[in-house]
Backbone bond lengths (Angstrom), bond angles and torsions (degrees), N, CA, C in turn:
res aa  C-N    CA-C-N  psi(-1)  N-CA   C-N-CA  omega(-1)  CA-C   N-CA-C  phi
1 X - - - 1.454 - - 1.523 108.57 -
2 X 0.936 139.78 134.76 1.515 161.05 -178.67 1.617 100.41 -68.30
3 X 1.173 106.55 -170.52 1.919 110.46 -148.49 1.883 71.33 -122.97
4 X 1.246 87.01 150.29 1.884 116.00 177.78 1.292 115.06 -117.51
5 X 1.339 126.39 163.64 1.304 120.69 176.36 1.554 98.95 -129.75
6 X 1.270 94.65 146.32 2.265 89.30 175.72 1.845 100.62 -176.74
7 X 1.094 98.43 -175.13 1.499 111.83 -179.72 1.326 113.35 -119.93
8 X 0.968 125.46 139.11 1.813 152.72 -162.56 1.929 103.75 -118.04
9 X 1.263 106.32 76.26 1.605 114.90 163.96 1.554 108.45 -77.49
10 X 2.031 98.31 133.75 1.335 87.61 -168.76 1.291 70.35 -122.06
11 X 1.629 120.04 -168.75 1.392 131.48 165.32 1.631 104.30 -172.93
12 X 1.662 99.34 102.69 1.464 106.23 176.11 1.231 116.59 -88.36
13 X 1.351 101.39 126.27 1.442 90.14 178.88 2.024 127.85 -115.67
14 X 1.459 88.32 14.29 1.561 97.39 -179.48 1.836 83.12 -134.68
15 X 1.545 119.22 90.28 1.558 113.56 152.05 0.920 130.02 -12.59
16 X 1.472 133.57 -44.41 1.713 141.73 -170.10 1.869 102.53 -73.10
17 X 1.304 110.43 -7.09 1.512 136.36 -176.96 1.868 92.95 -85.44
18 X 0.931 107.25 -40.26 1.756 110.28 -163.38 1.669 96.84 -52.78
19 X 1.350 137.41 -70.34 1.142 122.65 -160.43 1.512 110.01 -55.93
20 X 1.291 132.25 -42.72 1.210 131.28 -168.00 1.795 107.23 -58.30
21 X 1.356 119.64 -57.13 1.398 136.98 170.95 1.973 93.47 -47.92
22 X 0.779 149.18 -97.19 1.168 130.98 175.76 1.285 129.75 -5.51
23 X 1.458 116.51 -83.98 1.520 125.01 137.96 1.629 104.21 26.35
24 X 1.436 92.95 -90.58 1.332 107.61 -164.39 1.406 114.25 -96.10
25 X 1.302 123.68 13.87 1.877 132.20 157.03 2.014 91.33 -70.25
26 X 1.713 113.22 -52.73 1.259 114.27 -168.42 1.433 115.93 -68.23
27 X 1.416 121.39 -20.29 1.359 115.85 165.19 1.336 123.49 -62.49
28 X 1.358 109.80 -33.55 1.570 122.42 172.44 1.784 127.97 -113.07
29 X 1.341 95.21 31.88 1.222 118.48 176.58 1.930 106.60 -52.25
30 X 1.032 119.51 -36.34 1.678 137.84 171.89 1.559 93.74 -37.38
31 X 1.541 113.59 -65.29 1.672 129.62 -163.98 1.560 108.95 -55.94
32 X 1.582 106.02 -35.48 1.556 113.60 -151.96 1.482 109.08 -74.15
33 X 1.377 150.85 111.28 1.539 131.90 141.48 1.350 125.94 -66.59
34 X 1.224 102.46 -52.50 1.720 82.34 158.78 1.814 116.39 -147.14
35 X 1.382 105.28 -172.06 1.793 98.37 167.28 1.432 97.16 -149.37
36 X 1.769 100.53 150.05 1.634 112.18 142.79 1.428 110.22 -132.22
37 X 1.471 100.36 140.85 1.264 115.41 161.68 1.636 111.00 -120.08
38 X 1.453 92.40 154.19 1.787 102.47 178.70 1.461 100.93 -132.05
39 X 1.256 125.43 118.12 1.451 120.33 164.16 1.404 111.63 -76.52
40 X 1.435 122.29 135.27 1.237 131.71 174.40 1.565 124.04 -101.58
41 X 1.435 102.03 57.28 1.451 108.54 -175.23 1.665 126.50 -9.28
42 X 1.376 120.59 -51.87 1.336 139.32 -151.76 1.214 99.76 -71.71
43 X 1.206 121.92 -45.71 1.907 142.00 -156.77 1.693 93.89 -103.27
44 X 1.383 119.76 -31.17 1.617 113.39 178.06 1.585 113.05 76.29
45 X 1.806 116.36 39.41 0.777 110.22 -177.63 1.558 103.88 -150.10
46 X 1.481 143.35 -178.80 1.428 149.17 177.17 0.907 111.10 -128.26
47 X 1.459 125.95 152.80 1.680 144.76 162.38 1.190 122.75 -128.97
48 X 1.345 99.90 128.87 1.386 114.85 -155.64 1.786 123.13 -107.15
49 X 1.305 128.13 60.45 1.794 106.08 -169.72 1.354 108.64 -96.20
50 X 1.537 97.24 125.37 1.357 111.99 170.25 1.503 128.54 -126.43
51 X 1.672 106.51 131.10 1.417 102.74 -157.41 1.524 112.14 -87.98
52 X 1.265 143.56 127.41 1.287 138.03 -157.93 1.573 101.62 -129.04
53 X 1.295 119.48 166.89 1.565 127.44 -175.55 1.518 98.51 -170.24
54 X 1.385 90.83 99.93 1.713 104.19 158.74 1.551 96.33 170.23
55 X 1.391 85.37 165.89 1.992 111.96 168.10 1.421 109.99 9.48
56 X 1.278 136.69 127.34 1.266 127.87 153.83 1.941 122.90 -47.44
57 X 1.553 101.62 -38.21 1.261 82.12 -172.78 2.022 102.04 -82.24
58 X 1.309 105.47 -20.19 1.937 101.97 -175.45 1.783 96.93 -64.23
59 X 1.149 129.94 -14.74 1.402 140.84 173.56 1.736 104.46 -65.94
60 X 1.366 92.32 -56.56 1.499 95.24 -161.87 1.577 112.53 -82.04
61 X 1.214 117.75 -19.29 1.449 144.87 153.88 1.724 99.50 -27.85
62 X 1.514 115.47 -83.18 1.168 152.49 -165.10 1.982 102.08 -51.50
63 X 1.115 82.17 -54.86 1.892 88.80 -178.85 1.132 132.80 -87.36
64 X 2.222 98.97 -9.15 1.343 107.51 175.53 1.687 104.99 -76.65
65 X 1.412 100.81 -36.64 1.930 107.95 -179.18 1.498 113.92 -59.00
66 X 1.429 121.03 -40.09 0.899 130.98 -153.45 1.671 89.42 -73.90
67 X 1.587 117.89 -69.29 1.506 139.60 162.00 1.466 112.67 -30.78
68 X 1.356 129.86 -13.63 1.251 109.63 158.10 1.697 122.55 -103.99
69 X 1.428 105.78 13.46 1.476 118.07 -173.09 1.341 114.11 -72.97
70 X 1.773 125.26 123.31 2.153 92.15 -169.78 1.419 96.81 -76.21
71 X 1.365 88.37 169.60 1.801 107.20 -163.76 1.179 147.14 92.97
72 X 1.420 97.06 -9.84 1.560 112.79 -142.22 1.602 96.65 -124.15
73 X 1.472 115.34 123.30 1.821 107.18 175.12 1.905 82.89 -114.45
74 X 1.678 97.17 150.78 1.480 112.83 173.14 1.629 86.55 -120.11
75 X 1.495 105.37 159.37 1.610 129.39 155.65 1.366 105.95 -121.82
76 X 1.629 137.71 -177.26 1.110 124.71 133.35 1.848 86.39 -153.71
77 X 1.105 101.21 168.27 1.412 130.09 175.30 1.621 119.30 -165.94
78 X 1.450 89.14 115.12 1.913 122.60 -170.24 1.117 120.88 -95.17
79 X 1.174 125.22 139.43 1.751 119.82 -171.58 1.609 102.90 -78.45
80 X 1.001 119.51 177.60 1.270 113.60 -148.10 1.541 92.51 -89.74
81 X 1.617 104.60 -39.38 1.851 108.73 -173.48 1.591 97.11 -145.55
């Protein structure tokens, strides 16, 4: 299967979660083109979109680690080709 392009929504919602989610953005730093995050002080939580391009499964790799972090919800949505 050929390399995909899509976005990786994260949403931390316990901060003390932030280093670990990093962590593992830098393991797959290869995948990443770019990121923003915005901390949302008020609510005590971050948002995360990051645009990635590769392999479906090095994708799914990436969001499965991230997705088992507590605190932490992933989305992603991939272009079709």
């Amino acid at each position: 299967m050929g390399k995909r392009l899509g976005v990786v929504s994260i949403v931390v919602e316990d901060l003390c979660a932030a280093e670990e989610v990093n962590a593992v953005l830098h393991d797959h730093a290869g995948l990443v083109i770019g990121r923003m995050g915005i901390p949302y002080r008020e609510r005590k939580v971050s948002v995360i979109a990051i645009i990635v391009d590769g392999e479906t499964d090095e994708i799914s790799a990436l969001t499965g680690r991230l997705g088992r972090i507590p605190h932490v919800s992933v989305k992603t949505a991939l272009a079709k080709e």
